[in-house]
N, C-alpha and C positions, 0 to 999 in steps of 0.2 A: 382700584375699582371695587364696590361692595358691592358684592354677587350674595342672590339668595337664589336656594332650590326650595321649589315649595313643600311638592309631593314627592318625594325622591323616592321611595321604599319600593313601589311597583318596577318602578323599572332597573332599580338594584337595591334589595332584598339584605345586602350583605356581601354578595359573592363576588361586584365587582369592586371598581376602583372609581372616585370622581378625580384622583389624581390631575387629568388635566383640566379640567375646570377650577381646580381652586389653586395651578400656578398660576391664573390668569389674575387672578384678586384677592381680597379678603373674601373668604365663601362660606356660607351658614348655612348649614344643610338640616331641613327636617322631613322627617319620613311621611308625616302629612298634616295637612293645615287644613282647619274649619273655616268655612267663610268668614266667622267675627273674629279669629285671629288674624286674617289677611293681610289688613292696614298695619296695625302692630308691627308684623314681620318683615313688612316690606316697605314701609317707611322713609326709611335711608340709601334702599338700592340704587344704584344707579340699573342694574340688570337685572331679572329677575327669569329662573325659568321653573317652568308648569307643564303640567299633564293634565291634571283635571280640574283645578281650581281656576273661578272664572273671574273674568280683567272685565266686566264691563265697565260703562261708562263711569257711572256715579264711582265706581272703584278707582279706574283710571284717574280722576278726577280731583281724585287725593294721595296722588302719588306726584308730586312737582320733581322728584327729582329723578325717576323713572324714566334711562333712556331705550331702553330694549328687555323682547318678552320673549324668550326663547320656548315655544313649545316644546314638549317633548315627547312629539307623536306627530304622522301625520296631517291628521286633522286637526283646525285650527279655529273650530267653532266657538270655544273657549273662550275668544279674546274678540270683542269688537273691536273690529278693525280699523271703522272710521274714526270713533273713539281715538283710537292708539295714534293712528297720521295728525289727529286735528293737535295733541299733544305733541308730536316731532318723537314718537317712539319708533324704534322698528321692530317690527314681528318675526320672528323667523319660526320655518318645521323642520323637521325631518324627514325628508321623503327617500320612498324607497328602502328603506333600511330594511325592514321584512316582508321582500315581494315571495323567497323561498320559504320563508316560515310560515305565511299563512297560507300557500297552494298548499304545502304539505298537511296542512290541519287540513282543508276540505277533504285530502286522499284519508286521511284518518277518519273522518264521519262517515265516508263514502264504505272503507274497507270495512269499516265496522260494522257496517249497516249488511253487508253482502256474504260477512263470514262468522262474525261475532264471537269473537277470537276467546273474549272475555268468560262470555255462559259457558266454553268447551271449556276452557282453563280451570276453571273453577271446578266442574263436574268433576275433572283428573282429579282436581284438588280433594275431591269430598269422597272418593274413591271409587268414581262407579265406572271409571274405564276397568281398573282392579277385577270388577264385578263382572263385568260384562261377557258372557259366552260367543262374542265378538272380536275382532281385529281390530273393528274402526266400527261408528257408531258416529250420526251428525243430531243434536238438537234441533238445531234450525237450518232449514235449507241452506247449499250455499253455494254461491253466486257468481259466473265467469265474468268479468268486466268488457272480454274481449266480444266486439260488436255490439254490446250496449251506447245507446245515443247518451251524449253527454250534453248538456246547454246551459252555457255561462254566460251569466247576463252581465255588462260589465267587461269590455276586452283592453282595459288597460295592461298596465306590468302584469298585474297579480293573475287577471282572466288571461292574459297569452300564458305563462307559466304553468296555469291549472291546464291549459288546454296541451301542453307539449305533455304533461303528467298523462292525461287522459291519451293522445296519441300512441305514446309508449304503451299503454297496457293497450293497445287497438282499439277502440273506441271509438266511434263516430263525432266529431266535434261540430256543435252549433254554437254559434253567439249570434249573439243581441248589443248593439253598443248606440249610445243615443246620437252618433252620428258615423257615416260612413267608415268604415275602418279595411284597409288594405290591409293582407299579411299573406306570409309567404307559409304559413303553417297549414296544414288539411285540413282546414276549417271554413264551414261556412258562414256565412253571415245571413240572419233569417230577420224578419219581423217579429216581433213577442209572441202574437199566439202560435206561431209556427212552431217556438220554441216552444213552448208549454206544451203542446199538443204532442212531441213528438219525441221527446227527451226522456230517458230514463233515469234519470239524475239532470237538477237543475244547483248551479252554486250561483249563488248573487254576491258578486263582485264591485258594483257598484257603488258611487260615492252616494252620500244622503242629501237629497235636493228638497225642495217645498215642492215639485210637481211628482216625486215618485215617493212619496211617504206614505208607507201602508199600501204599495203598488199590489203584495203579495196577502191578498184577500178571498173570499168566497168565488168571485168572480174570475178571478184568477187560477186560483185554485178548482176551478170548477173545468175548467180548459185541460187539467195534466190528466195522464194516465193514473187508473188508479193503484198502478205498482211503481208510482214515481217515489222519488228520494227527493226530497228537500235540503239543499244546504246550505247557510248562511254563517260567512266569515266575513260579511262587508257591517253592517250595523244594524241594530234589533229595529228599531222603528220603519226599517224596509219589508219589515212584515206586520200584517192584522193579527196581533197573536191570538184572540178572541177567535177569529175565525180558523185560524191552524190549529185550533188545538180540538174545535169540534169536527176539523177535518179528521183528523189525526184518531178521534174517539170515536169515529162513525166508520172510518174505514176507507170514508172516500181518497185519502192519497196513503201509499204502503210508511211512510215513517219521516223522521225529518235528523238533520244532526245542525246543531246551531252553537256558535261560540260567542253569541251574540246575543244580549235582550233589551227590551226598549229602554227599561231602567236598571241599574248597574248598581250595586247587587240588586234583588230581583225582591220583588216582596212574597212575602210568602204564599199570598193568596193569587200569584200569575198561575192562568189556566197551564200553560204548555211544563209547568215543573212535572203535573203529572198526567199529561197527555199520554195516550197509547206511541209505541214506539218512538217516543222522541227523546235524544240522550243530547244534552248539555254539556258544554264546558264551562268554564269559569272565565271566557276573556283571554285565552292564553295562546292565537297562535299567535300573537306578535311575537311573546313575549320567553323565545327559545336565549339559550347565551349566546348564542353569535350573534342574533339580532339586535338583543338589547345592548353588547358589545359596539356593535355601530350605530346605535343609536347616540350612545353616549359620546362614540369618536366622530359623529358627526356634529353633533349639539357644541362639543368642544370649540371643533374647526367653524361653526355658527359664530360664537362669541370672538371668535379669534379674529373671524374678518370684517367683525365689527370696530373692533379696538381698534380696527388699522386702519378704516374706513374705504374698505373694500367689501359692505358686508355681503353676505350671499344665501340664499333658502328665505329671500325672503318674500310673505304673502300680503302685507300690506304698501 
């Protein structure tokens, strides 16, 4: 079998291994591919797997010998679907692989935002604990988590997991899930404005749909406290960033932590780069070694149960 990786470098950089995908086949690995090299590269595949490079139709269309599109993520927006069935392709993702690495990034925006570990570090660093005619000295307020309202919109894997994170430091836990959700955790289950109105920290957890695009807007934002926390680990286009960022500059909500932007990298000119209190990551809680470790031991065992035709993870 001729296997090609398209985008390989995001999800191992060097440190791991594709060992087991390429005893499966002949396997040609590049760190990343432009749209107009696409066809080129993938030509002869019989499999092919992706992260961010996209299979639509017209593309599918010139791949006759294309039987499987292994994402490598998740989400599987990437690849039209119907496209891939009406060719006899199969799709597979990876699900699950980092439900623990991305709750732990929201606890990272979250801790950051209530203690700001980074401005104290730094001040040691520049000498002025040294200086100080004091013991201990705080820059910025700083912030018990315990009996602060927590509300995660989104109570799949990742929002149950943020919500046991938030239990353990005490916290009051709300969600929001677009349909009924039972759990055995001390969590309530609220309507949305209930949640916004009443949360001291909100993480959005949820997938990206055509009815909740840009859910998190003026409107929206107009409902929270204005000593609320914004967190977003689920995907950028779940927020108006235009109106976060004049949120964020007027004062009306306390600050935001987002790992997440509508466009990947971000252009220079997005209001929220230099919004008041809002601190950015680059896309990285998936993207810890152990997760990207399963990612790849999953992606593996994808292809393997295809060859055998048993295949499995898959969304078409």
């Amino acid at each position: 079998m001729k296997i090609v990786i398209l985008d390989g470098y995001t999800v191992n950089p060097g440190d791991l291994s594709w060992e087991g995908i390429e005893s499966l086949g002949s396997c040609t690995i590049y760190e990343r591919t432009a749209p107009k090299e696409t066809i080129d590269r993938a030509k002869d595949a019989e499999a092919v797997f992706t992260n961010k490079v996209v299979f639509n139709k017209e593309l599918i269309d010139q791949l006759p010998r294309l039987k499987f599109i292994g994402v490598l993520a998740t989400g599987y927006n990437v690849v039209d679907l119907e496209a891939a069935s009406n060719a006899g392709i199969v799709v597979t993702n990876i699900p699950a692989y980092s439900t623990a690495s991305v709750a732990q990034m929201v606890f990272s925006h979250i801790l950051h935002h209530v203690q700001n570990i980074s401005i104290h570090a730094l001040s040691v660093q520049k000498g002025e604990w040294s200086k100080s005619i004091d013991f201990s000295y705080h820059i910025t307020p700083q912030t018990e988590l315990a009996g602060k309202t927590l509300g995660i919109i989104g109570f799949g894997q990742i929002g149950q997991t943020v919500a046991k994170l938030g239990i353990a430091f005490g916290m009051r836990i709300l969600y929001n899930n677009r349909s009924k959700k039972e759990t055995s955790l001390q969590a309530q289950q609220v309507d949305l404005e209930t949640l916004l109105a009443e949360s001291d920290f909100i993480s959005t957890n949820c997938p990206l749909t055509d009815e909740n695009a840009g859910f998190i807007n003026k409107n929206a934002i107009a409902k929270m406290k204005p000593s609320a926390i914004l967190i977003n680990t689920g995907r950028g286009p779940l927020i108006n960033e235009k109106d976060l960022a004049e949120a964020l500059n007027s004062g009306r909500i306390a600050g935001a932590g987002l790992d997440v932007l509508s466009a990947e990298p971000p252009a220079t000119d997005n209001p929220l780069l230099t919004a008041n209190n809002c601190r950015i990551t680059p896309h990285i809680a998936w993207a810890t070694t152990e997760a990207r470790t399963r990612l790849i031991e999953i992606a593996t065992r994808n292809l393997k149960a295809f060859i055998e035709g048993k295949p499995q993870n898959v969304v078409n």
